[in-house]
mmCIF file as gemmi writes it, N, C-alpha and C atoms, coordinates in Angstrom:
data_model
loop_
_atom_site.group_PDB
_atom_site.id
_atom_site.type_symbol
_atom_site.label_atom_id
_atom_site.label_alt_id
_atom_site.label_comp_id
_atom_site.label_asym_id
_atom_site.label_entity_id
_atom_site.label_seq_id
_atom_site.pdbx_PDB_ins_code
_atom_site.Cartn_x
_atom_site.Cartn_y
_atom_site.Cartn_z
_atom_site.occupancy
_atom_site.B_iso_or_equiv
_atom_site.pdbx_formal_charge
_atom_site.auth_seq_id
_atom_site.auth_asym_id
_atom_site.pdbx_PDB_model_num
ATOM 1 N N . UNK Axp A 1 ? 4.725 -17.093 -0.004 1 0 ? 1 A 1
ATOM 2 C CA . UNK Axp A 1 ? 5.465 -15.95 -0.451 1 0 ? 1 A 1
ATOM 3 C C . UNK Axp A 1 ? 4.746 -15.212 -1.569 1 0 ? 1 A 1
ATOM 4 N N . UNK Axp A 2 ? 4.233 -15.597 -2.435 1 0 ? 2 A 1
ATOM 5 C CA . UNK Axp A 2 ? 3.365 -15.728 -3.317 1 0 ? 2 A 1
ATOM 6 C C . UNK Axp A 2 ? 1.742 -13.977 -2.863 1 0 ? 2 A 1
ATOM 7 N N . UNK Axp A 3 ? 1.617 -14.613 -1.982 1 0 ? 3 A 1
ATOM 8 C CA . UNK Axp A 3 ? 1.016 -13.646 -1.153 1 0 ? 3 A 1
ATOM 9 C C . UNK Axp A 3 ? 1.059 -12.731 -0.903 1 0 ? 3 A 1
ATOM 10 N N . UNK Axp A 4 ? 2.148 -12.365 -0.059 1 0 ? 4 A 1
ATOM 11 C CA . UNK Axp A 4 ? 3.162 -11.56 0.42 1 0 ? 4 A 1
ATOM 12 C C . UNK Axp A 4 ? 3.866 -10.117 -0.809 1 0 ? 4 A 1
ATOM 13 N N . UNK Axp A 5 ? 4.299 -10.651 -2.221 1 0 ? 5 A 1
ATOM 14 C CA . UNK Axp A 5 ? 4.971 -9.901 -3.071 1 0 ? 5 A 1
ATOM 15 C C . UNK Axp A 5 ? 3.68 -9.296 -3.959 1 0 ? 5 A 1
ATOM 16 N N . UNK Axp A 6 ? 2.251 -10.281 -3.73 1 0 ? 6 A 1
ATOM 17 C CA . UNK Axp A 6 ? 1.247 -9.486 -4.416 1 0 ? 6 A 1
ATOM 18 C C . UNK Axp A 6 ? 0.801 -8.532 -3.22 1 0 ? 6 A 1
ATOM 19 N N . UNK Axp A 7 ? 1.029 -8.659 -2.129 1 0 ? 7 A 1
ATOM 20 C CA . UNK Axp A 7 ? -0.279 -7.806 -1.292 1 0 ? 7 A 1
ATOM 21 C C . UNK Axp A 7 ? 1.096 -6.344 -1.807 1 0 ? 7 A 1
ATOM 22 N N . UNK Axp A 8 ? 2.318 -6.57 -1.436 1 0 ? 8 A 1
ATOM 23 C CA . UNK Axp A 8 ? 3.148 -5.442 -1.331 1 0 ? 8 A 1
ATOM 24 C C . UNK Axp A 8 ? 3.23 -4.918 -2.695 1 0 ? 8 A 1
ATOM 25 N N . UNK Axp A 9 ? 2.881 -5.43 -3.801 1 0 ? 9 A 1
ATOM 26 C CA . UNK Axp A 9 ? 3.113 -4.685 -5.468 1 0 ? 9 A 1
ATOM 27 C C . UNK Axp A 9 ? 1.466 -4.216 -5.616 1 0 ? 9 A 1
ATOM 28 N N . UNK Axp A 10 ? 0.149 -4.511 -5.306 1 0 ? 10 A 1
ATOM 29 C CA . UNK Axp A 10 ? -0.839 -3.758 -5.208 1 0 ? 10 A 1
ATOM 30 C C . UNK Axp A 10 ? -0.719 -2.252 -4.228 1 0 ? 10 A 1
ATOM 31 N N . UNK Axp A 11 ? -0.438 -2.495 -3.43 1 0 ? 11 A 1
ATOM 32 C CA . UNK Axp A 11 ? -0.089 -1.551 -2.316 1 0 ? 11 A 1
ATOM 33 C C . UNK Axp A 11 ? 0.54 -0.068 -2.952 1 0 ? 11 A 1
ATOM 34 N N . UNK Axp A 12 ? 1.557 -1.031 -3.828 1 0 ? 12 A 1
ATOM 35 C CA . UNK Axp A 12 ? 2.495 0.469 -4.568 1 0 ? 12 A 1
ATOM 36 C C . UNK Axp A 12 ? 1.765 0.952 -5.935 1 0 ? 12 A 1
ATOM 37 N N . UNK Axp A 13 ? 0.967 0.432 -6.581 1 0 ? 13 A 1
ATOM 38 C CA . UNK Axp A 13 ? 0.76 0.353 -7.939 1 0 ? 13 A 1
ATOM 39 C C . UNK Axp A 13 ? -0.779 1.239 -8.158 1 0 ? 13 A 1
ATOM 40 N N . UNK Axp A 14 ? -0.758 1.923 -8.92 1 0 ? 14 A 1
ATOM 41 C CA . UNK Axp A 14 ? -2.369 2.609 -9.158 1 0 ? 14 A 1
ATOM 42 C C . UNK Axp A 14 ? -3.614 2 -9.616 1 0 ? 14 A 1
ATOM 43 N N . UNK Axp A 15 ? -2.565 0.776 -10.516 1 0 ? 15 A 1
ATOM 44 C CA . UNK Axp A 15 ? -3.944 -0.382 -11.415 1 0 ? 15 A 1
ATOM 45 C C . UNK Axp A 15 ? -3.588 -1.399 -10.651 1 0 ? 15 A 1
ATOM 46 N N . UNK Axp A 16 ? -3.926 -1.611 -9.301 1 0 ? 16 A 1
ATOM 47 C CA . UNK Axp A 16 ? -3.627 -3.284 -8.961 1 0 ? 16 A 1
ATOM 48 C C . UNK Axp A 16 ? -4.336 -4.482 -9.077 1 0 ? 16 A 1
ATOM 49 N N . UNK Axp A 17 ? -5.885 -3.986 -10.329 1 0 ? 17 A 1
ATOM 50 C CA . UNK Axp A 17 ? -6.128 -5.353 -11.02 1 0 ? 17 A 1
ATOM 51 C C . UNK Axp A 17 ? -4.999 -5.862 -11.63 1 0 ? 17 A 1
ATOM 52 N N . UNK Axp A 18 ? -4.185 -5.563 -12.308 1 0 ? 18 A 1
ATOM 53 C CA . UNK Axp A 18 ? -3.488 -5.543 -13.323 1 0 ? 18 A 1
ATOM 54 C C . UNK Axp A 18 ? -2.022 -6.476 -12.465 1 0 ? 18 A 1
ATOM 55 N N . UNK Axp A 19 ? -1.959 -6.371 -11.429 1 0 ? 19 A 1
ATOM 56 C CA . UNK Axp A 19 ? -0.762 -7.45 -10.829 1 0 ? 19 A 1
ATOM 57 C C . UNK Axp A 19 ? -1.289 -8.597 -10.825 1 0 ? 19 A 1
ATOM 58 N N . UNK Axp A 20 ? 0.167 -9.176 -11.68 1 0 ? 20 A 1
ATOM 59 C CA . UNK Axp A 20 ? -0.13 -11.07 -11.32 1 0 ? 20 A 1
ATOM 60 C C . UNK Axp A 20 ? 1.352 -11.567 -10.41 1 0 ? 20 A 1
ATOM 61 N N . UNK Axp A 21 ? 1.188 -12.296 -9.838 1 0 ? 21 A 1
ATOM 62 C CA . UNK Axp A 21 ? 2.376 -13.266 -9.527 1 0 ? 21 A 1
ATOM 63 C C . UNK Axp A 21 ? 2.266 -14.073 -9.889 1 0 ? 21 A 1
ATOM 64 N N . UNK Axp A 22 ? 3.185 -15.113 -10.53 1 0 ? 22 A 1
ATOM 65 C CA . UNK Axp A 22 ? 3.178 -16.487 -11.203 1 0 ? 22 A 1
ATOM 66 C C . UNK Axp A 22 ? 4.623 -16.75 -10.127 1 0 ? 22 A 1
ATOM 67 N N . UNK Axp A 23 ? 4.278 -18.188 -9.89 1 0 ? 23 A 1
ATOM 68 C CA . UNK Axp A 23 ? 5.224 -18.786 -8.878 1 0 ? 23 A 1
ATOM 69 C C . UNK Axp A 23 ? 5.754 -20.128 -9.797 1 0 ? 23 A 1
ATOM 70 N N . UNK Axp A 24 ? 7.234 -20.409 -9.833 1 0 ? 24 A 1
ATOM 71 C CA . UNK Axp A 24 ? 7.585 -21.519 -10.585 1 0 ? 24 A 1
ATOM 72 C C . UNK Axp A 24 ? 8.912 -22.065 -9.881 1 0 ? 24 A 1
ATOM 73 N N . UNK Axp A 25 ? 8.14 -23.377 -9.262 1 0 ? 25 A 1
ATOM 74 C CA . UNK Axp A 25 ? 9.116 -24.032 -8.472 1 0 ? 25 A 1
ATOM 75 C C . UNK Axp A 25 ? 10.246 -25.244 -9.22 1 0 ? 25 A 1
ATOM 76 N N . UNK Axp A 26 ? 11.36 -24.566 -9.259 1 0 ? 26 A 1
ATOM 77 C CA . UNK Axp A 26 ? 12.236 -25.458 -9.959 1 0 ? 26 A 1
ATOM 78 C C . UNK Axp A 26 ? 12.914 -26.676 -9.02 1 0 ? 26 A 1
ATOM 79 N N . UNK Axp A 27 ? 14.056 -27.292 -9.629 1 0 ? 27 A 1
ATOM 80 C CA . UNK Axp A 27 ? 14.589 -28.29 -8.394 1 0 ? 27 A 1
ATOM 81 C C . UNK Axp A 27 ? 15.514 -27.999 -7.613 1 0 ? 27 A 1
ATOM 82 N N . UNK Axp A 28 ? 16.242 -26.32 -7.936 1 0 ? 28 A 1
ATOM 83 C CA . UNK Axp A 28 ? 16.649 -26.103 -6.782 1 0 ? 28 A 1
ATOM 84 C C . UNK Axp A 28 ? 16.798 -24.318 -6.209 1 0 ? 28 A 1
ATOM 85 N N . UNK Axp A 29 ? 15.42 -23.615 -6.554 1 0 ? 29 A 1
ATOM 86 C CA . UNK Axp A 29 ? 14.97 -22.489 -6.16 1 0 ? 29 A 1
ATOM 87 C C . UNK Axp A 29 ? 13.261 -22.245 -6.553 1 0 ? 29 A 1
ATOM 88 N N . UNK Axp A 30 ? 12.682 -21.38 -6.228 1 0 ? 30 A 1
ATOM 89 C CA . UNK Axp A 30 ? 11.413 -20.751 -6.373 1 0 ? 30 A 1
ATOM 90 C C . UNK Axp A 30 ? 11.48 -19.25 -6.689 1 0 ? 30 A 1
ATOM 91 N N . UNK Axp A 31 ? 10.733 -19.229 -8.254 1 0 ? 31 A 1
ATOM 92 C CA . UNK Axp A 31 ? 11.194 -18.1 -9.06 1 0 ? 31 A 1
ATOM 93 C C . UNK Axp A 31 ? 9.516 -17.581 -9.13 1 0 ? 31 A 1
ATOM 94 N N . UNK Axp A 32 ? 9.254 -16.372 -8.562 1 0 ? 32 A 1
ATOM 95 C CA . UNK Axp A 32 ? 8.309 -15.434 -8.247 1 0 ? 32 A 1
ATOM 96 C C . UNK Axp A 32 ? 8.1 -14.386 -9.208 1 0 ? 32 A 1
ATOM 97 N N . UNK Axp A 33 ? 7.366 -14.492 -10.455 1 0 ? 33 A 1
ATOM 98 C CA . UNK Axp A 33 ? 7.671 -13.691 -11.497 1 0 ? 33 A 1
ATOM 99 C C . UNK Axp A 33 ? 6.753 -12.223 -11.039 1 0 ? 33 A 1
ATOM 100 N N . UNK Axp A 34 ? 6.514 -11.572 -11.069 1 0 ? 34 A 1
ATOM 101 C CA . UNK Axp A 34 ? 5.799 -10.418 -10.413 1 0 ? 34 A 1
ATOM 102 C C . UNK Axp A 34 ? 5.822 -9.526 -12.096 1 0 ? 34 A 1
ATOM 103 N N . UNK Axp A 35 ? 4.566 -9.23 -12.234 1 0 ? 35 A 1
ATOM 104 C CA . UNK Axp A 35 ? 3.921 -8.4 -13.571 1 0 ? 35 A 1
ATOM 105 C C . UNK Axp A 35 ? 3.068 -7.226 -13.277 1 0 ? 35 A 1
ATOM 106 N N . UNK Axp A 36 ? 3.226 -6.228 -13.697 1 0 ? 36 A 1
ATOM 107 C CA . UNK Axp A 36 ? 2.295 -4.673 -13.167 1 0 ? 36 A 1
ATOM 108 C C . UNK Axp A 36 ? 1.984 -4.323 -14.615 1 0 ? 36 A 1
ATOM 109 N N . UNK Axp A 37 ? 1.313 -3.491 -14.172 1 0 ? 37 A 1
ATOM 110 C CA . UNK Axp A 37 ? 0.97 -2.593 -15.725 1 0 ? 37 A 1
ATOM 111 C C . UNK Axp A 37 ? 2.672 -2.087 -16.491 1 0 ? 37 A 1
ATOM 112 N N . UNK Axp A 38 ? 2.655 -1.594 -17.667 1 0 ? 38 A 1
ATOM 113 C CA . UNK Axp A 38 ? 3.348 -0.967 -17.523 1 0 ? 38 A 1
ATOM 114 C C . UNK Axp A 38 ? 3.872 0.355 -17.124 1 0 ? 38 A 1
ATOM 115 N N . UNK Axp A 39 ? 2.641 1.272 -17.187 1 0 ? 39 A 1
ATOM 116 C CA . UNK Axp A 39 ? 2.566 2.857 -16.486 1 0 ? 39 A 1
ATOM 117 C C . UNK Axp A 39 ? 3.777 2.716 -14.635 1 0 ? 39 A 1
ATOM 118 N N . UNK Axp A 40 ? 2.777 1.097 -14.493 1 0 ? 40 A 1
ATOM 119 C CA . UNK Axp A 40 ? 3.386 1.28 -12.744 1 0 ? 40 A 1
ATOM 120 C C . UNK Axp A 40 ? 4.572 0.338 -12.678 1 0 ? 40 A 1
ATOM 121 N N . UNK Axp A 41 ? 5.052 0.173 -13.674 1 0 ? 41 A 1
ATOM 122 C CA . UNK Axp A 41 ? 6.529 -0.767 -13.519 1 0 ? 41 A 1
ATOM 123 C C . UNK Axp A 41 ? 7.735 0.357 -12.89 1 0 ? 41 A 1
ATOM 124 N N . UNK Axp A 42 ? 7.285 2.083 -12.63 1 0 ? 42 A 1
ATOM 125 C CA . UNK Axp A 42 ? 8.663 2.532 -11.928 1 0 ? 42 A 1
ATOM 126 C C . UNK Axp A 42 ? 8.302 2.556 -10.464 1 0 ? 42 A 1
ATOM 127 N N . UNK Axp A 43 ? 7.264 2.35 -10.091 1 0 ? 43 A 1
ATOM 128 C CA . UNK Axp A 43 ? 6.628 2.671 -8.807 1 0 ? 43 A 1
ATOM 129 C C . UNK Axp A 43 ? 6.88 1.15 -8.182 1 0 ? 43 A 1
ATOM 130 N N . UNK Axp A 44 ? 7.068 -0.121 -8.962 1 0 ? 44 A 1
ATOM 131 C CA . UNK Axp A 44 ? 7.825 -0.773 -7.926 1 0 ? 44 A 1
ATOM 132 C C . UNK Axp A 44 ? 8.765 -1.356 -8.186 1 0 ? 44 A 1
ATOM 133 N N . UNK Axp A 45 ? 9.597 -0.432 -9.245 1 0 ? 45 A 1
ATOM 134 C CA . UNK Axp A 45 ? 10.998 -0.967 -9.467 1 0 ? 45 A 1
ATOM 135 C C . UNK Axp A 45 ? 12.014 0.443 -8.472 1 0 ? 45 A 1
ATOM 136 N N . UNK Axp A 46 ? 11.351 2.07 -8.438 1 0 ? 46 A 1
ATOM 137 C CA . UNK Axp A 46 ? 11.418 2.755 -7.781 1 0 ? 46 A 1
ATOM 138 C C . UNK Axp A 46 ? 12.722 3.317 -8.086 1 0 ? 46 A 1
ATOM 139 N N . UNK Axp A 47 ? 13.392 4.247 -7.613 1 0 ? 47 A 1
ATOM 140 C CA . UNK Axp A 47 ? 14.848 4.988 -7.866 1 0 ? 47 A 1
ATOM 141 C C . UNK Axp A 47 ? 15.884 4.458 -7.525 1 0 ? 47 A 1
ATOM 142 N N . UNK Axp A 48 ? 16.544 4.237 -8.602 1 0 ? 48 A 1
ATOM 143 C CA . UNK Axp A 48 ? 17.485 3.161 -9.21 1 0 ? 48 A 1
ATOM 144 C C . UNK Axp A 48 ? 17.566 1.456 -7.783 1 0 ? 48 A 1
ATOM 145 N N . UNK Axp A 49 ? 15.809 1.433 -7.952 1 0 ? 49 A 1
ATOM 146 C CA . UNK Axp A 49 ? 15.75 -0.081 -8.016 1 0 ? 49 A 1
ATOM 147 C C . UNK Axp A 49 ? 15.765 -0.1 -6.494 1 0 ? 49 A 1
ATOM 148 N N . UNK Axp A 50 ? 15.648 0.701 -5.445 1 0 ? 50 A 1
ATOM 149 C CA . UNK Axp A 50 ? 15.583 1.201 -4.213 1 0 ? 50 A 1
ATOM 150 C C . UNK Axp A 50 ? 13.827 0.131 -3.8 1 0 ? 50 A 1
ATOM 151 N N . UNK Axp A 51 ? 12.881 -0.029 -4.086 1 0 ? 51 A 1
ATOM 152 C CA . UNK Axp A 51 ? 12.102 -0.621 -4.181 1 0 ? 51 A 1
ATOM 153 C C . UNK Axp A 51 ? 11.815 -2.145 -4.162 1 0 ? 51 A 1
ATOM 154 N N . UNK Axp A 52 ? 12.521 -2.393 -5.666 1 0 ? 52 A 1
ATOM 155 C CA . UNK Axp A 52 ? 12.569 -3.661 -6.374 1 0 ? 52 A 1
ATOM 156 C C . UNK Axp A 52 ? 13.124 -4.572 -4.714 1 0 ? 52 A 1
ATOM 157 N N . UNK Axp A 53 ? 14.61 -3.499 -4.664 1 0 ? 53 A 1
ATOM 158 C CA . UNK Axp A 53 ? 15.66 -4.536 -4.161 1 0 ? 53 A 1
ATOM 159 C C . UNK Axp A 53 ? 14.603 -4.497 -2.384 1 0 ? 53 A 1
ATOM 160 N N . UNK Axp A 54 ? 14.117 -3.504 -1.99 1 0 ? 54 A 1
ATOM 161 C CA . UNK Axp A 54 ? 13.149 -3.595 -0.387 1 0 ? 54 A 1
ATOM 162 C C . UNK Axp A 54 ? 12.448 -5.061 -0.376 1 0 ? 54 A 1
ATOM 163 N N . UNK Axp A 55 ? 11.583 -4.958 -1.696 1 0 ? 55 A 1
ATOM 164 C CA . UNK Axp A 55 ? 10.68 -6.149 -2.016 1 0 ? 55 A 1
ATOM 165 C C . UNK Axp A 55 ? 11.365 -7.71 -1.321 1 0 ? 55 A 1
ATOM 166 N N . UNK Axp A 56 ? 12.709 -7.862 -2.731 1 0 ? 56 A 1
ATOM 167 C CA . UNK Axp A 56 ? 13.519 -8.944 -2.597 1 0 ? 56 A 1
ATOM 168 C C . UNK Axp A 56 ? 13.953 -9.408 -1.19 1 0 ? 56 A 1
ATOM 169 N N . UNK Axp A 57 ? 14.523 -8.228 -0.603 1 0 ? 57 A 1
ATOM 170 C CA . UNK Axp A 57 ? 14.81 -8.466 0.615 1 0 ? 57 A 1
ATOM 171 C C . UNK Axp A 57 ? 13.827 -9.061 1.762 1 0 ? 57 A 1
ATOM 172 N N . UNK Axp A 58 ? 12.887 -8.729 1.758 1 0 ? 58 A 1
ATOM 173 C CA . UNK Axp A 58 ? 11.62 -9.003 2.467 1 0 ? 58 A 1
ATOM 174 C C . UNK Axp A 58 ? 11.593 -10.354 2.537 1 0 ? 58 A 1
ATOM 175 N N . UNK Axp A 59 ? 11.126 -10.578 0.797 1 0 ? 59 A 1
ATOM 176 C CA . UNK Axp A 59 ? 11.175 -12.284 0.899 1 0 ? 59 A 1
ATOM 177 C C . UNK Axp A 59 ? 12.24 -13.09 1.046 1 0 ? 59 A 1
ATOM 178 N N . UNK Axp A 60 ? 12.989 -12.62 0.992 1 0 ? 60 A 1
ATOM 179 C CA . UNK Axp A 60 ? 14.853 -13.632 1.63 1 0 ? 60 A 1
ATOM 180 C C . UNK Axp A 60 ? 14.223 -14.014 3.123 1 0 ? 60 A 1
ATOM 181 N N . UNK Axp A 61 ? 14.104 -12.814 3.975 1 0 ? 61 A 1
ATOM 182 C CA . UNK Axp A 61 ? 14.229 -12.391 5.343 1 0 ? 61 A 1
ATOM 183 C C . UNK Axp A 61 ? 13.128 -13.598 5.761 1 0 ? 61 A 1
ATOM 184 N N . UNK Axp A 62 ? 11.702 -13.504 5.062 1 0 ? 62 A 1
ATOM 185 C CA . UNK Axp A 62 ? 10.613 -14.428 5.572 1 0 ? 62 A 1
ATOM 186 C C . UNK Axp A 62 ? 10.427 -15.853 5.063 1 0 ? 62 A 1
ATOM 187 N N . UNK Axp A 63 ? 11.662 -16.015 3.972 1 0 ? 63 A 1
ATOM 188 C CA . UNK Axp A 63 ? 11.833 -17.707 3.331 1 0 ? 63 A 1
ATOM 189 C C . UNK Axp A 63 ? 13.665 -18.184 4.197 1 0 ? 63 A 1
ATOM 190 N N . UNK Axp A 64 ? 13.795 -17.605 5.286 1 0 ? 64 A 1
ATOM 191 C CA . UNK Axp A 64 ? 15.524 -17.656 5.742 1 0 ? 64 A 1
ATOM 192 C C . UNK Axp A 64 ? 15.326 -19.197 5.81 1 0 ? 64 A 1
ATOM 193 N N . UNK Axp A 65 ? 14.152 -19.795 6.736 1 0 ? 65 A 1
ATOM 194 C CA . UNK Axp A 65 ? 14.099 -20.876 7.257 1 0 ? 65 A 1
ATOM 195 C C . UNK Axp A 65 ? 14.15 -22.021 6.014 1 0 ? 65 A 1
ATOM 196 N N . UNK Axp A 66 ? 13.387 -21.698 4.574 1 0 ? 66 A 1
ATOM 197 C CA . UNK Axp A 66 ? 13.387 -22.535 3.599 1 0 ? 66 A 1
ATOM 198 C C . UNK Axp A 66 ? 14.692 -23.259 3.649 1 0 ? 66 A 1
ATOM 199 N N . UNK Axp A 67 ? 14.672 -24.266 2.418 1 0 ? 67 A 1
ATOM 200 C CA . UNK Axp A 67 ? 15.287 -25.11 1.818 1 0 ? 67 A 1
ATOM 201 C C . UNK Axp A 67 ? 15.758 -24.461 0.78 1 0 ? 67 A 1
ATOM 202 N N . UNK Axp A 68 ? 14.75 -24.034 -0.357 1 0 ? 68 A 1
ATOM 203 C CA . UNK Axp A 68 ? 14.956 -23.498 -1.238 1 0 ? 68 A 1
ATOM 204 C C . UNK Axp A 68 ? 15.232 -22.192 -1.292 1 0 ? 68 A 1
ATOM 205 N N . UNK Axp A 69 ? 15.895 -20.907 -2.028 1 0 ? 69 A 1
ATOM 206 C CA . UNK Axp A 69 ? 16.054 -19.802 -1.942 1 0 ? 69 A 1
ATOM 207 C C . UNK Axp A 69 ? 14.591 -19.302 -3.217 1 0 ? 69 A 1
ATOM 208 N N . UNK Axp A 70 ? 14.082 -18.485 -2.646 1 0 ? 70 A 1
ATOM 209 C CA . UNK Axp A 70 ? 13.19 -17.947 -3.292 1 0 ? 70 A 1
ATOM 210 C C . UNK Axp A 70 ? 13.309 -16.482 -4.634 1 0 ? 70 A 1
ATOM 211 N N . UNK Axp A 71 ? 13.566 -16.122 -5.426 1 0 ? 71 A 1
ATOM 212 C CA . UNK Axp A 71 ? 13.888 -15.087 -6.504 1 0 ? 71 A 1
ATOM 213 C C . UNK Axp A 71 ? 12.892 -14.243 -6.76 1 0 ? 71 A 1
ATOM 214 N N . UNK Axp A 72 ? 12.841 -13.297 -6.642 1 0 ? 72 A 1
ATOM 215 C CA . UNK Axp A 72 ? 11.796 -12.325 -7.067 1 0 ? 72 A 1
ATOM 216 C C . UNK Axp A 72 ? 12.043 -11.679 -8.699 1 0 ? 72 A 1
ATOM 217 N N . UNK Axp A 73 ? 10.986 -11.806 -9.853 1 0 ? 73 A 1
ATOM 218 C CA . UNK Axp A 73 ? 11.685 -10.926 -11.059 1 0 ? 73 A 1
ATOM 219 C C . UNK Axp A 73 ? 10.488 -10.006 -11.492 1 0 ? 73 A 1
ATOM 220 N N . UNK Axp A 74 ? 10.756 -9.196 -11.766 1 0 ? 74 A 1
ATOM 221 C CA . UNK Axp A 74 ? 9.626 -7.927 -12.113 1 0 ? 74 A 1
ATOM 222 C C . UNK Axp A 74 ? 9.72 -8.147 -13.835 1 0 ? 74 A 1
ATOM 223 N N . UNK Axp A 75 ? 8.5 -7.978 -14.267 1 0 ? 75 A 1
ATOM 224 C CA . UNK Axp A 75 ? 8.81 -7.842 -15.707 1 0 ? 75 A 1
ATOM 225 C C . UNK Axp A 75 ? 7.656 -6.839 -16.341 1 0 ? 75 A 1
């Protein structure tokens, strides 16, 4: 998943050296911290969050089969 939320936040972003994902598996979810510049934090948080929430959804849709529920957080 990990993969997946970086290829799609480079994609949107103008500086996509500047994206990290940090992945932190707790004991009962997987929390996907997602970091941009700040210039490009509206480009994938997007109009009123129209973006953010596309992202989230994505990874629900491709972790359905998990165990764990996976969280996406932009910061």
């Amino acid at each position: 998943m990990r993969e997946l939320v970086l290829f799609l936040a480079k994609s949107l972003v103008d500086q996509p050296d500047a994206v990290q994902v940090m992945e932190t598996e707790g004991p009962e979810a997987i929390i996907l911290e997602l970091t941009v510049a700040p210039d490009d934090m509206g480009k994938v948080i997007g109009k009123q969050g129209r973006i953010a929430k596309a992202i989230r959804t994505l990874v629900k849709a491709a972790t359905a089969k998990n165990a764990k529920p996976v969280f996406v957080e932009i910061q």
